[in-house]
C-alpha positions in Angstrom: -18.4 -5.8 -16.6 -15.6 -3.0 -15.9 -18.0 -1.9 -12.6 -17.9 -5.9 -11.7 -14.3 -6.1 -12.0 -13.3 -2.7 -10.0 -15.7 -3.6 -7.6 -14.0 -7.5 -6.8 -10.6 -6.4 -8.3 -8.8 -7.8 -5.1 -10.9 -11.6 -5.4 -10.6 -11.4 -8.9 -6.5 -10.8 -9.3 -5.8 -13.2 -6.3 -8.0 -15.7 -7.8 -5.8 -15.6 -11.1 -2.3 -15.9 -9.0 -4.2 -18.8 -7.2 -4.6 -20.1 -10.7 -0.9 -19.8 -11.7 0.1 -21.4 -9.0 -1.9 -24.3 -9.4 -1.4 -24.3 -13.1 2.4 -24.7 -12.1 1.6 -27.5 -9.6 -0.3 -29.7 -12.4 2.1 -28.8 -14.9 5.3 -29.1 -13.4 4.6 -30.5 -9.8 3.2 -29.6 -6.8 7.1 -29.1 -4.2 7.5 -26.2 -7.3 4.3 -24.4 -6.9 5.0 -24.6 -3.2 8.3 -23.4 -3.6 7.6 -20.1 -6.0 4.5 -20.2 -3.3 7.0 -19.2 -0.2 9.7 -17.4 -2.4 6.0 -15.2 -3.3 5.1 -14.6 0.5 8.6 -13.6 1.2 9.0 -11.3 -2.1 5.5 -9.9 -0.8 6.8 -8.9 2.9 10.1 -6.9 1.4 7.2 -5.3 -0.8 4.9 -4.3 1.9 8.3 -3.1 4.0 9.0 -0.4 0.4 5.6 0.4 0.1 5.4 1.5 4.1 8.5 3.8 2.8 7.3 4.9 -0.4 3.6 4.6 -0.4 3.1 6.3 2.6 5.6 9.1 2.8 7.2 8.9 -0.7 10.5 8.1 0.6 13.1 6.5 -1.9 15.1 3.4 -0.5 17.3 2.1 -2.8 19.3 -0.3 -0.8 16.6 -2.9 -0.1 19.3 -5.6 -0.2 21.5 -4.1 2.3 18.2 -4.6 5.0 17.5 -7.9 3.6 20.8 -8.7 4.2 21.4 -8.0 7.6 17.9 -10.1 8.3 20.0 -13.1 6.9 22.7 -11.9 8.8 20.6 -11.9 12.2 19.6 -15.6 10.9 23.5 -16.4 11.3 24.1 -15.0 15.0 21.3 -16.4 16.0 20.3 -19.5 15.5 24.4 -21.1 14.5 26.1 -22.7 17.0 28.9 -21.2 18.7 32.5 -22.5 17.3 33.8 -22.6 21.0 37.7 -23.2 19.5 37.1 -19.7 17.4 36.5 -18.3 20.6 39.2 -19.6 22.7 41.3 -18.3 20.1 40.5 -14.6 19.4 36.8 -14.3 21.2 38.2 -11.9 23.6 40.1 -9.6 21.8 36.7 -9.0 19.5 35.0 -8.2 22.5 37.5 -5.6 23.4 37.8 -4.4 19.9 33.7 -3.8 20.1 33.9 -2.3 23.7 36.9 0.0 22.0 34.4 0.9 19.2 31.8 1.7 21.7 33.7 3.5 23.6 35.2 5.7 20.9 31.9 6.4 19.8 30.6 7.5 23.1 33.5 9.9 23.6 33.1 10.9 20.5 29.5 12.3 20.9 30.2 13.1 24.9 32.8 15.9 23.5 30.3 17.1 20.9 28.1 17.7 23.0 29.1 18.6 26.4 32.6 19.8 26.5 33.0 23.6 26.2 35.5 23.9 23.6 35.1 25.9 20.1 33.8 24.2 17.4 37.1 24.2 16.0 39.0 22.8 18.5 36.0 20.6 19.3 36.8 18.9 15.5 40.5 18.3 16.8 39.6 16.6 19.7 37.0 14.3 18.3 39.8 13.5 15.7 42.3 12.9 18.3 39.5 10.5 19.9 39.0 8.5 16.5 42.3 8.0 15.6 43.6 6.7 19.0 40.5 4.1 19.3 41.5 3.2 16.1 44.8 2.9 16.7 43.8 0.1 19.6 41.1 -1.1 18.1 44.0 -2.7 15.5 45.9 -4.0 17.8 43.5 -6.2 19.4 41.1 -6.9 16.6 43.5 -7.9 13.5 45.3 -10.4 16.0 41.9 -12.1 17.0 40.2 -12.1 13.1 43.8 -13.6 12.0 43.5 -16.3 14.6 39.5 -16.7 14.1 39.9 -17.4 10.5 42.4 -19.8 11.0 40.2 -22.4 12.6 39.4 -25.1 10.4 38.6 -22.6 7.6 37.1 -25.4 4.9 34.1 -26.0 7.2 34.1 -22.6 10.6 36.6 -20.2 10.3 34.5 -17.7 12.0 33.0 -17.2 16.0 29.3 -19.1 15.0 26.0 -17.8 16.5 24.3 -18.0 19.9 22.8 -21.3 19.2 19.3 -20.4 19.1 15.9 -21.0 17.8 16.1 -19.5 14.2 12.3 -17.8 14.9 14.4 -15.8 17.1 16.5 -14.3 14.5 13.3 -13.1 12.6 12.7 -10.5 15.5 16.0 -9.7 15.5 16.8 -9.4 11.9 14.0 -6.5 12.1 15.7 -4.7 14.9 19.5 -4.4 13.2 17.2 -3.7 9.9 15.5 -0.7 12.0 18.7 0.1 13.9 21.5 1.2 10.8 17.7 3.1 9.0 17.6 4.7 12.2 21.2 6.1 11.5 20.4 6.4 7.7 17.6 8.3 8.7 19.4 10.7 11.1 21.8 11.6 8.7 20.0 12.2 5.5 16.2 12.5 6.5 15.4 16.2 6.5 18.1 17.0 3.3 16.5 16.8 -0.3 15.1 13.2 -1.2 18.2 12.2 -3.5 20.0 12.3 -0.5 18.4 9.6 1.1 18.5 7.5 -2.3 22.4 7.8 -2.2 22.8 7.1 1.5 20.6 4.2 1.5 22.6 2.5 -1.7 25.6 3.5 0.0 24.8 1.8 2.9 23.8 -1.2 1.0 27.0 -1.2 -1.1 28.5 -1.2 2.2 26.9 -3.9 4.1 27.4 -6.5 1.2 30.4 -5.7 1.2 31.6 -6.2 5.1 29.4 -9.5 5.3 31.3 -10.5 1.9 34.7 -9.7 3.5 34.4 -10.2 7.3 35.0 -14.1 7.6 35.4 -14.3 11.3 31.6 -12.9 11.4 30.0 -14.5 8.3 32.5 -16.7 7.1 32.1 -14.8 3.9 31.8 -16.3 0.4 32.0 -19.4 1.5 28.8 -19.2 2.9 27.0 -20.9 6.1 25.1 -23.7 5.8 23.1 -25.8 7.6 21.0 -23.1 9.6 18.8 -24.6 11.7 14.7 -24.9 10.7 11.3 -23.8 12.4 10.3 -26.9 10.6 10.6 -30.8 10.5 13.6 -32.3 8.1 12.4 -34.9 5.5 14.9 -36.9 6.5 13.1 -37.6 10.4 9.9 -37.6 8.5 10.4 -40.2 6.5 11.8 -42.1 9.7 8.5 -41.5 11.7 5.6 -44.3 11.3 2.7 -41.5 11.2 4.1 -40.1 8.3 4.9 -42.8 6.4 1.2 -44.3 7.3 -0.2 -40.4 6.0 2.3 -40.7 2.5 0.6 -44.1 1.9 -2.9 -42.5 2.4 -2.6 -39.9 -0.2 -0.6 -43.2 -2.5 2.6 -40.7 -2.4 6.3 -41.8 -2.3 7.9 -41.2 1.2 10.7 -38.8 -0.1 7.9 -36.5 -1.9 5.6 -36.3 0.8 8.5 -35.3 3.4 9.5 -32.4 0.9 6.1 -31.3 0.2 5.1 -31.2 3.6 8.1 -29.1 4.8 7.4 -27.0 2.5 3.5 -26.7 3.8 4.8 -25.8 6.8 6.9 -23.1 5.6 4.3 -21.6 3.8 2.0 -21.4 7.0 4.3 -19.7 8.9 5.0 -17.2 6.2 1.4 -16.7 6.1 1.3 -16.0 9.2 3.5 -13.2 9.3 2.2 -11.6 6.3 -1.6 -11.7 7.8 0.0 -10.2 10.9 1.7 -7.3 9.2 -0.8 -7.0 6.4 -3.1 -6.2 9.6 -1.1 -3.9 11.0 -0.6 -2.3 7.6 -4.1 -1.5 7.1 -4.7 -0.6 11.0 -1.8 2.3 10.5 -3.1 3.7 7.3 -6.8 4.2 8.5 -5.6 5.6 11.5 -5.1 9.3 12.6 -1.3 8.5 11.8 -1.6 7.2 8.5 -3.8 10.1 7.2 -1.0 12.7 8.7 1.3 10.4 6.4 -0.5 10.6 3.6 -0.6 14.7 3.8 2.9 14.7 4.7 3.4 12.7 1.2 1.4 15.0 -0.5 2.7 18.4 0.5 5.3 18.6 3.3 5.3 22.5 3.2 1.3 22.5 4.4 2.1 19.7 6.6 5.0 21.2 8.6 2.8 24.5 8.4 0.0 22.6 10.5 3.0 21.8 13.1 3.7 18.2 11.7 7.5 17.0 12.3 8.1 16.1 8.9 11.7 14.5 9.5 10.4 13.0 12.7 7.6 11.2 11.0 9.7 10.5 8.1 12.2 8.8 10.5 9.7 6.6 12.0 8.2 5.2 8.5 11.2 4.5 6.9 12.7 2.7 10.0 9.8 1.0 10.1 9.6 0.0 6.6 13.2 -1.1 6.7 12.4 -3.4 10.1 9.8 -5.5 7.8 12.4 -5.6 5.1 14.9 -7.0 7.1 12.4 -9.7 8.8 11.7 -10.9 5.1 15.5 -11.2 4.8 15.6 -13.2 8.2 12.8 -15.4 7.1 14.2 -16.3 3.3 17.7 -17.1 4.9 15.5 -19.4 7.1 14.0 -21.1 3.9 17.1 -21.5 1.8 18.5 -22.9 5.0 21.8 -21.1 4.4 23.3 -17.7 4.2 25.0 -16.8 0.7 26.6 -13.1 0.8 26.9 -13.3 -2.8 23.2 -13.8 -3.7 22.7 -10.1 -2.5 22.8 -8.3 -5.7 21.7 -4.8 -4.5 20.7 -3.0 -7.9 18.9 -5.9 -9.2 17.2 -7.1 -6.8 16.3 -3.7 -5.0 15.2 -2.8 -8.7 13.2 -6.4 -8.9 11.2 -5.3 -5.3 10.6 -1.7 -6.5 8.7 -2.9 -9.8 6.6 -5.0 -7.2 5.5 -1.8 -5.6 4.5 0.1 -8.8 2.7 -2.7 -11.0 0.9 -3.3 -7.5 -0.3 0.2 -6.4 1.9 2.2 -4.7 0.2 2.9 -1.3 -2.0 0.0 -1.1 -1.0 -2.9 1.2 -2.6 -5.4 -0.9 -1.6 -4.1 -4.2 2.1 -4.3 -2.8 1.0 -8.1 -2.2 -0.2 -8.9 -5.3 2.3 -6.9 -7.3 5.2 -9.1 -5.0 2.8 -12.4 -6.1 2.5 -11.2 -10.0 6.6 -10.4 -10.4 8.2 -13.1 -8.4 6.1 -15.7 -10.2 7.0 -14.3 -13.7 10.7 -13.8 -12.4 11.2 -17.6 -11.7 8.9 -18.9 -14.7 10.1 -16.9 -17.4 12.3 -19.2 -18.4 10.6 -22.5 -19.0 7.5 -20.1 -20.2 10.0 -18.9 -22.6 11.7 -21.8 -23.1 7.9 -23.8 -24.2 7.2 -20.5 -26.5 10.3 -20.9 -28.3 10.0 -24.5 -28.9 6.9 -24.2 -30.3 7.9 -20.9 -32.5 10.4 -22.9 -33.7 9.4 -26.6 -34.4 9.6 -26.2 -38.0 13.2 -25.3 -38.3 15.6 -28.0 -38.2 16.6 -29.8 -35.1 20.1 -28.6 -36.2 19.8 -24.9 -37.0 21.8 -22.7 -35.9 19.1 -20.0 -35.2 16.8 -22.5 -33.4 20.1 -23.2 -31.6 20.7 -19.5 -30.5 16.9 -19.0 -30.0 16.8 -21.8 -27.3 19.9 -20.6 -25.6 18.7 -17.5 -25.4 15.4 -18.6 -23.5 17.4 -18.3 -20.1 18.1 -15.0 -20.1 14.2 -14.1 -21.2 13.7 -12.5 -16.9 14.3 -9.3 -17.6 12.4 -9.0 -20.6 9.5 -10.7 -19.6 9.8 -8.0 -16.0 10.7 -4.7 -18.6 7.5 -6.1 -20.8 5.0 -6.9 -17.7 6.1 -3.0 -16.5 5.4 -1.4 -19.9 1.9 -2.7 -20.3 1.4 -2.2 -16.6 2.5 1.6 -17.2 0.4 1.7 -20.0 -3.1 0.2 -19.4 -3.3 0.6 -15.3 -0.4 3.5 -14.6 -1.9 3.4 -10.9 -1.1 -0.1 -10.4 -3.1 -3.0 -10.5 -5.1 -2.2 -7.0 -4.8 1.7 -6.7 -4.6 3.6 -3.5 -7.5 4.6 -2.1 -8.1 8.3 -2.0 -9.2 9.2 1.3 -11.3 12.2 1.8 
């Protein structure tokens, strides 16, 4: 039995979420399978992006959100229109305050690197560079946010987007994802591995906090909705005579077959993208690259001894890993339809994704799957799974006890228990994760 099970363990643990999943669609509907069905795929993709980090060159990110983030953040510039009155009335001095910033940056690095002055006096003028942009980047930019924010403020109050399609901003969310680990990964890449774990939380702390803050570019906490979708809206489906010809067929009310068949069409696109990275997951890591990789992991010293750039390498997997977080970010901003600022909790969530990796396999593609299938379905059903247990514990106390009462209050708040138990046992019976790595000779 044990030889039968390792030797189908993939079939046999994607056959069981399949099972979940359509226990939940019998039990509590089919539009809420589908929907812990995409959140799955999505929580999967920002797996796969840690384990690329982590499984293959045992690099610790810890500010998952912060990437996510500026995928949603992509999803905004994008695809929102542009507020054309916002940018009548300060457009122009953010522009300059950007080509300010640019250009204090460039002179910055220009006198680092090419003018022949001590290093001391090299500092100086570097700091006479900063504060002097600085100084005009005020001047122009606190005017222009002022005036930005002050544009109908209950429903723009910031510049907008570029106005198009939001499969655009998927790309794109990758690339400023890639971009700031490229910088990360300058910085701290080569210094001890706690290093990296503190810049990239840093950075994360940082990021929520400028989208939180900067309304002219987010609008802030009062969040943007009404992105546009890659998908039909209910409300044109239920206005089209095919549809409501194909509800009737299947003897299902218009409004429920408009929402489950968005939803369908989410999910095909986000199977899409996970079959195309899981792809070139699994090209990467049989390749010559991935074994290099996998040694580096192992033992950097014998690595770097055989000529390897360690920090090189290590700078292309993690900005690689952080590009396929922040295309998951892009792509749940897409689903929710809205970008929340708030909703980016960077310890627990970053903490949520992490668990994924491990009770999956760290270092296996499809154990980072599975494990983002496993935790993201227990994450959003602990509670009415609690909830049902709790009832039934307690159905011979009396409808008004008081510890029945506290019991069933307490059901909601039953997540991170049900995670911390689900990563004990997992810990304890398969410490490798549910589909190992694959040791390579």
């Amino acid at each position: 039995m044990a030889a039968f099970y390792h030797q189908y363990r993939n079939q046999i643990l994607f056959s069981v979420m399949a099972g979940l999943l359509l226990a939940v669609a019998v039990i509590q509907g089919l539009s809420v399978s589908l929907t812990i069905l995409n959140l799955c795929l999505i929580s999967a993709i920002m797996s796969l992006g840690v384990n690329i980090q982590w499984g293959y060159a045992g690099l610790f990110n810890v500010g998952v959100m912060g990437f996510a983030a500026l995928g949603g953040l992509a999803g905004v510039l994008i695809s929102m229109p542009p507020v054309s009155e916002a940018w009548q009335a300060g457009g122009l001095g953010i522009v300059l305050g950007l080509i300010i910033t640019t250009g204090t940056i460039a002179a910055s690095l220009y006198t680092w690197s090419r003018v022949k002055y001590s290093k001391r006096q090299r500092y100086w003028a570097i700091a006479g560079i900063v504060i002097l942009g600085y100084a005009l980047l005020r001047v122009f930019f606190d005017p222009s946010v002022t005036a930005i924010e002050a544009i109908n403020p209950s429903v723009t109050g910031y510049l907008g987007g570029l106005g198009l399609p939001i499969l655009i901003a998927w790309p794109v969310g990758a690339l400023f994802a890639a971009g700031v680990a490229f910088v990360i990964g300058k910085i701290a890449l080569g210094l001890r591995s706690d290093y990296l774990a503190i810049a990239t939380l840093g950075i994360s702390e940082i990021i929520i906090f400028c989208i939180k803050n900067e309304e002219w570019l987010t609008r802030g906490v009062k969040n943007v909705n009404g992105l546009p979708r890659p998908v039909p809206y209910e409300i044109e489906l239920q206005q089209a005579q095919w549809f409501q010809e194909w509800a009737l067929d299947f003897g299902m009310p218009v409004d429920d077959a408009s929402a489950i068949f968005v939803k369908i069409c989410y999910a095909l696109l986000f199977i899409v993208v996970i079959a195309v990275l899981l792809w070139l997951s699994e090209t990467a890591l049989k390749s010559p690259w991935g074994r290099m990789m996998r040694a580096i992991r192992d033992n950097e010293t014998a690595a770097a001894a055989m000529g390897k750039d360690v920090t090189w390498q290590h700078l292309r997997v993690f900005t690689l890993g952080s590009a396929v977080i922040g295309l998951a970010g892009a792509m749940l901003t897409t689903l929710d339809g809205q970008f929340t600022p708030v909703g980016y909790n960077p310890l627990r969530f970053t903490f949520l994704i992490w668990v994924m990796v491990i009770i999956g396999g760290s270092g296996n593609n499809w154990g980072a799957v599975i494990g983002g299938f496993f935790i993201w379905f227990f994450w959003i059903e602990a509670e009415p799974i609690g909830l049902w247990l709790i009832e039934t514990l307690t159905s011979g106390m009396a409808r008004e006890s008081a510890v029945r009462a506290h019991l069933l209050e307490g059901a909601a708040h039953m997540r991170l228990m049900t995670v911390g138990i689900i990563l004990l046992v997992a810990l304890r019976y398969a410490p490798e994760g549910l589909i190992p790595e694959k040791k390579r000779q």
